[in-house]
C-alpha positions as CSV (number, residue, x, y, z in Angstrom):
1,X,87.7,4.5,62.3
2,X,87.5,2.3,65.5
3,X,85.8,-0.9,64.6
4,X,84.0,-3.5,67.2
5,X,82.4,-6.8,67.0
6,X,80.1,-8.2,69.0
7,X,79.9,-12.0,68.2
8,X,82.8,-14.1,67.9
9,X,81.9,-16.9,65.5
10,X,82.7,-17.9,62.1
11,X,81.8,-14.6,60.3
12,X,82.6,-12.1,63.0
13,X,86.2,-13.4,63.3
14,X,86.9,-13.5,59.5
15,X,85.5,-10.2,58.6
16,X,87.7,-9.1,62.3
17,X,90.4,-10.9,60.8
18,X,90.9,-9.7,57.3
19,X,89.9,-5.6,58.4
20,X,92.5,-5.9,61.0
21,X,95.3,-7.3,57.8
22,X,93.8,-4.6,55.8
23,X,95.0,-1.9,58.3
24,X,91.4,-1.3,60.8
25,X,91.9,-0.3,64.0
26,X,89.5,-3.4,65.8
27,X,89.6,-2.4,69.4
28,X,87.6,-5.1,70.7
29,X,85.8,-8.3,70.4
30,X,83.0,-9.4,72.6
31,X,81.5,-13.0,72.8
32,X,79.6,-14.8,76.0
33,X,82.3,-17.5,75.3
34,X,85.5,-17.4,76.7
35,X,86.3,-20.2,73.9
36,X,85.3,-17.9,71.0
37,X,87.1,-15.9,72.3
38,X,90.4,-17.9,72.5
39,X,89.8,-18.7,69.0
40,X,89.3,-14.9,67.9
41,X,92.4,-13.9,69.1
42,X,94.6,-16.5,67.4
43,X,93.0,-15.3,64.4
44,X,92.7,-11.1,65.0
45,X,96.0,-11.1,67.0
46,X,97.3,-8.9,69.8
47,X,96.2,-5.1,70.0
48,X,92.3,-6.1,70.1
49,X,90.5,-6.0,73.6
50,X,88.6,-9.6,74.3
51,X,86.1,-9.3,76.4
52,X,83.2,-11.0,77.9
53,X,80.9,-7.2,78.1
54,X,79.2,-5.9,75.1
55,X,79.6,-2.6,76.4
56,X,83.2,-2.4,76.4
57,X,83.2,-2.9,72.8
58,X,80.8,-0.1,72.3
59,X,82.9,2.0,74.7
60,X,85.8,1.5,72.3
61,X,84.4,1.7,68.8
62,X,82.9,4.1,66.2
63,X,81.7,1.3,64.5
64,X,80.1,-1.8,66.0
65,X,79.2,-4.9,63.6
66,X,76.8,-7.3,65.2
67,X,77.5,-10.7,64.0
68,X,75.5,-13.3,66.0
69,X,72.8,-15.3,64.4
70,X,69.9,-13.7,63.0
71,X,67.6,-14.6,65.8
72,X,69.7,-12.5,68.0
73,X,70.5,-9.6,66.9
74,X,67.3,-7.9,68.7
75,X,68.7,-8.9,71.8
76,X,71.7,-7.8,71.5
77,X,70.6,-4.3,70.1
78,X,67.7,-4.1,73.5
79,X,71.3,-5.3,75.7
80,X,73.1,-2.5,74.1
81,X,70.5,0.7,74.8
82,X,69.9,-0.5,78.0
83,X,73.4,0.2,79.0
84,X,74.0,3.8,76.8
85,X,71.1,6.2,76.5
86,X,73.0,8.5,74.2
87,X,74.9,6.7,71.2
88,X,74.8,9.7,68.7
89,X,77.9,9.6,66.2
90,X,78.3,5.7,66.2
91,X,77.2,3.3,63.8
92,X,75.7,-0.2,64.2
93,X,75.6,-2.3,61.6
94,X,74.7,-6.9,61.6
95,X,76.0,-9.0,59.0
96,X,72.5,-10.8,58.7
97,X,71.9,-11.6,54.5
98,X,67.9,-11.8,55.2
99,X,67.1,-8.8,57.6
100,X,66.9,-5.2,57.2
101,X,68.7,-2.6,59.6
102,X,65.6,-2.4,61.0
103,X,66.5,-5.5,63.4
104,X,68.7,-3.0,65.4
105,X,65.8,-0.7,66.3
106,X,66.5,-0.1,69.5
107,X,69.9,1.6,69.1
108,X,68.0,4.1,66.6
109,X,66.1,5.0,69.3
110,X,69.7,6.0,71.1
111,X,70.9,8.4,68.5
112,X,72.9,5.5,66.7
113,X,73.7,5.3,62.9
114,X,71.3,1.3,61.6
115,X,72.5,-0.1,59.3
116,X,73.8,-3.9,57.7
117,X,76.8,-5.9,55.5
118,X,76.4,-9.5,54.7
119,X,79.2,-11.0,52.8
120,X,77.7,-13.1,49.8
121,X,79.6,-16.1,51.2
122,X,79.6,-19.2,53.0
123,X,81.8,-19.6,55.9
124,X,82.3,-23.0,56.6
125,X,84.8,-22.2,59.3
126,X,87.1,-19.3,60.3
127,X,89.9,-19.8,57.7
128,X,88.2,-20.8,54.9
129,X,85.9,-17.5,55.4
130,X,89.0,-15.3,55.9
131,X,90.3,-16.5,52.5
132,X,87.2,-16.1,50.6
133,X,85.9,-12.4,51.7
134,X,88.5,-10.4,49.4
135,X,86.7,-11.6,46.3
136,X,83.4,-11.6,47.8
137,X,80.5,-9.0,46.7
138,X,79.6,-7.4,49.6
139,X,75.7,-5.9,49.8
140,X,75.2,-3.3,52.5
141,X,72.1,-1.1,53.2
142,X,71.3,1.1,56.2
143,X,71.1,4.9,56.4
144,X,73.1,7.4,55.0
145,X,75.2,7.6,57.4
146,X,76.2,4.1,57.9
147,X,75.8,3.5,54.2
148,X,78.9,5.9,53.7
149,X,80.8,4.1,56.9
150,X,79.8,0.7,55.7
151,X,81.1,1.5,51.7
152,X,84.2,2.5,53.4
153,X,84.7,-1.0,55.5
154,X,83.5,-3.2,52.5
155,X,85.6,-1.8,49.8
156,X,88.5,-3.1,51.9
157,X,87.2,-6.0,52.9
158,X,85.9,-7.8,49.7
159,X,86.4,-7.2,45.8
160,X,83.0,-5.2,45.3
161,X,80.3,-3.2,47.6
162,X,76.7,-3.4,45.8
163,X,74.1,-0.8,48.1
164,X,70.5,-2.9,48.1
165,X,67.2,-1.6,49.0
166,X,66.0,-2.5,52.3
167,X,62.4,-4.0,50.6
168,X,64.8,-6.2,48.6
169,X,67.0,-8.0,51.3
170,X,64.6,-11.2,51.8
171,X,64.6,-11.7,47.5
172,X,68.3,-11.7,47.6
173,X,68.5,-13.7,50.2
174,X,66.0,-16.1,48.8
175,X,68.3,-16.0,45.7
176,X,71.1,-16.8,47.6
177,X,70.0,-19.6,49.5
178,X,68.8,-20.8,46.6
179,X,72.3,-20.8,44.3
180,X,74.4,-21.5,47.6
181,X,72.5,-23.9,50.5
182,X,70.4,-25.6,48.5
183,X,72.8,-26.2,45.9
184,X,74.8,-28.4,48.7
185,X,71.3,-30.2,49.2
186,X,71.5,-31.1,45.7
187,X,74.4,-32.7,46.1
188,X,73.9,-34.2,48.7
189,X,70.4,-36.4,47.5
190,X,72.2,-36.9,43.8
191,X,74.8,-38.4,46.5
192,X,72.5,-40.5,48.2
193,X,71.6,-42.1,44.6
194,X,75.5,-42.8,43.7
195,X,75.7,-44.3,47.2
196,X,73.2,-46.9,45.5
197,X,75.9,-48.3,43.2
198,X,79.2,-47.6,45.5
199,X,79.7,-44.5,44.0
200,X,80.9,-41.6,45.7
201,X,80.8,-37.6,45.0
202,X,84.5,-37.5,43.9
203,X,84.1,-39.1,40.1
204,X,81.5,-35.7,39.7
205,X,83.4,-32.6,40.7
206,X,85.3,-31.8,36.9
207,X,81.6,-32.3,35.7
208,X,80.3,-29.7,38.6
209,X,83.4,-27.2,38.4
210,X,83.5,-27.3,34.3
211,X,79.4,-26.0,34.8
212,X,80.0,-23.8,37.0
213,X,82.5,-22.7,35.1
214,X,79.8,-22.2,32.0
215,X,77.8,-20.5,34.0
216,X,80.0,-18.2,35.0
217,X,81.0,-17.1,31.5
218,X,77.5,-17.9,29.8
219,X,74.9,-17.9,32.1
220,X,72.8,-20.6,33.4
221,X,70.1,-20.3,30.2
222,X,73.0,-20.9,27.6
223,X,75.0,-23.6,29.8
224,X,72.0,-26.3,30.4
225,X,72.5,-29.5,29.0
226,X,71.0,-33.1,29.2
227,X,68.0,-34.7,28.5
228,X,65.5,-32.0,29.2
229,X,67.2,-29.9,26.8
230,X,67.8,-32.2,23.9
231,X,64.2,-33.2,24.0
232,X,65.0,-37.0,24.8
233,X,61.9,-37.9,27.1
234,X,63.0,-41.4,26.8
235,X,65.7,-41.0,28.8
236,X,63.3,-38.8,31.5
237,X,61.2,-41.2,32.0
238,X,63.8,-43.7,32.8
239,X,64.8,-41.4,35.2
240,X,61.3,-41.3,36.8
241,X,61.2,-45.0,36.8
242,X,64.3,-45.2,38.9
243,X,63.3,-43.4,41.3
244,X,59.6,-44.8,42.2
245,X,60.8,-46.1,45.6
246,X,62.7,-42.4,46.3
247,X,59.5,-40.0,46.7
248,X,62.0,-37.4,48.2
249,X,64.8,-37.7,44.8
250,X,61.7,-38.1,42.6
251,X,60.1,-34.8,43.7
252,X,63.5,-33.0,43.5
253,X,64.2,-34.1,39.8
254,X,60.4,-33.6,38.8
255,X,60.1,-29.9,39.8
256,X,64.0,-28.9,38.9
257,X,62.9,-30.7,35.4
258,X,59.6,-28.9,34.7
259,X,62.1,-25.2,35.6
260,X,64.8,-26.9,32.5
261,X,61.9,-27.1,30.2
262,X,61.0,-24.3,30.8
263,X,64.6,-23.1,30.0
264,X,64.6,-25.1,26.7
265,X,61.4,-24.1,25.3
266,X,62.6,-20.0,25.9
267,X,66.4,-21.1,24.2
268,X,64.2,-23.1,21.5
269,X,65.7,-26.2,21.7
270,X,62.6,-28.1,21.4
271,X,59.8,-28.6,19.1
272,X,56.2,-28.2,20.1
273,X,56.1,-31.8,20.0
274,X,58.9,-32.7,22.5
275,X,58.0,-30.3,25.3
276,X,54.3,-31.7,24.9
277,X,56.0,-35.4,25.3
278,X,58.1,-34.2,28.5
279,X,55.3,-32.1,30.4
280,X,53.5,-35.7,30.0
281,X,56.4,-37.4,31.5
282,X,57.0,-34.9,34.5
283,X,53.1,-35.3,35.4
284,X,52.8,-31.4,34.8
285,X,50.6,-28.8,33.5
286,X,51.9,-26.6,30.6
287,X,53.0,-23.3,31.9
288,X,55.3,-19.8,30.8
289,X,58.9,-19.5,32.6
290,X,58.7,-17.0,35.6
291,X,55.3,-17.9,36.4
């Protein structure tokens, strides 16, 4: 199997990287910029064509991953069938985590195998995503016939392959911006509090690993704790207090508050009583977890 990658940034050079260490043939790498370039092949090595054409990489592959950003990948699938009109037998596949296959629709019109593999990662930069991918889930969908190809290519790549349905790639990216991107904005506004008092993130981390940590072996449902949980309101509404001249931190506690309440009334931790006493203190209406 002759793999290609169109796209030399963060992603397209690790996954490049790690196939290539894994035993792939890559054959060639294509980016707009000479730079990513440079930086691909100090990463992916000798034996790989660099190249500034898009077609020579289709030229040389079976398999072409397209791993620009999301907002792209149309144009680089209307680029590619303007130059082949027949690309029966290969397989296209982009490594967005909130589009279908369907964003390569042009190449299906050429014959060509749609399909897509996002890595359930963050790549910070090339070498921390390279050291990361071989115990990352990888989710793939597509058609048959990439589905098969792309099982092959992530069973090497990272420590599992989960196939997901097409109408379910926008919830499980939802999910995972949630638990991943959104977490860092977290931490970055309970950061902007500790900044109040000359306090900075490092103190937190044993505190943030040991949950994570609780999660990972219980489950966020069994592994809350604090106030919410144990029913202390007083505490709550000091919290509230704090904040009334931080609107932004104040709306982030409020509505991630109301969703632990609603984790401690379904582990009964709390007595009718005390979750009336805290939906009065959050300033919200009384409703059922996942509605």
């Amino acid at each position: 199997m002759k793999i290609g990658i169109v796209g030399a940034g963060k992603v397209g050079i690790a996954i490049a990287s790690v196939l290539k260490a894994k035993g792939f043939a890559v054959t060639a790498i294509a980016s707009r910029r000479q730079e990513s370039l440079d930086t691909a092949m100090r990463y992916v090595g000798e034996g790989t064509r660099y190249t500034l054409a898009v077609r020579d990489v289709v030229e040389r592959s079976d398999v072409v991953g397209v791993t620009v950003q999301d907002r792209e990948i149309p144009a680089v699938a209307r680029e590619i069938a303007t130059h082949f009109q027949d690309l029966k037998g290969k397989v296209f596949f982009h490594t967005s985590g909130a589009h279908t296959a369907a964003e390569l629709k042009p190449l299906d019109d050429r014959g060509a195998n749609l399909g897509s593999l996002h890595p359930l990662q963050t790549f910070p930069d090339v070498e921390s995503g390279i050291a990361a991918i071989p115990s990352t889930f990888i989710f793939i969908e597509g058609d048959e016939v990439a589905v098969a190809n792309l099982e092959k290519i992530a069973s090497h790549l990272g420590s599992e392959v989960v196939r997901i349905e097409s109408s379910n790639k926008v919830l499980y990216h939802l999910s995972a911006v949630l638990v991943c991107n959104l977490l860092c904005a977290l931490l970055y506004e309970g950061e902007q509090i500790m900044n109040n008092i000359g306090i900075d993130l490092d103190p937190f981390y044993p505190i943030i690993r040991t949950t994570l940590g609780n999660i990972e072996a219980k489950g966020p449902l069994a592994s809350l704790t604090g106030p919410v949980v144990r029913g202390d309101s007083g505490t709550t509404a000091a919290h509230m207090a704090a904040m009334k001249d931080m609107p932004q931190a104040a709306g982030v506690y409020r509505e991630l508050s109301r969703v632990a309440l609603e984790m401690a009334k379904k582990r009964g931790a709390l007595s009718a009583e005390q979750a009336e006493v805290l939906e009065r203190v959050l300033g919200g209406e009384k409703r059922e977890i996942g509605k």
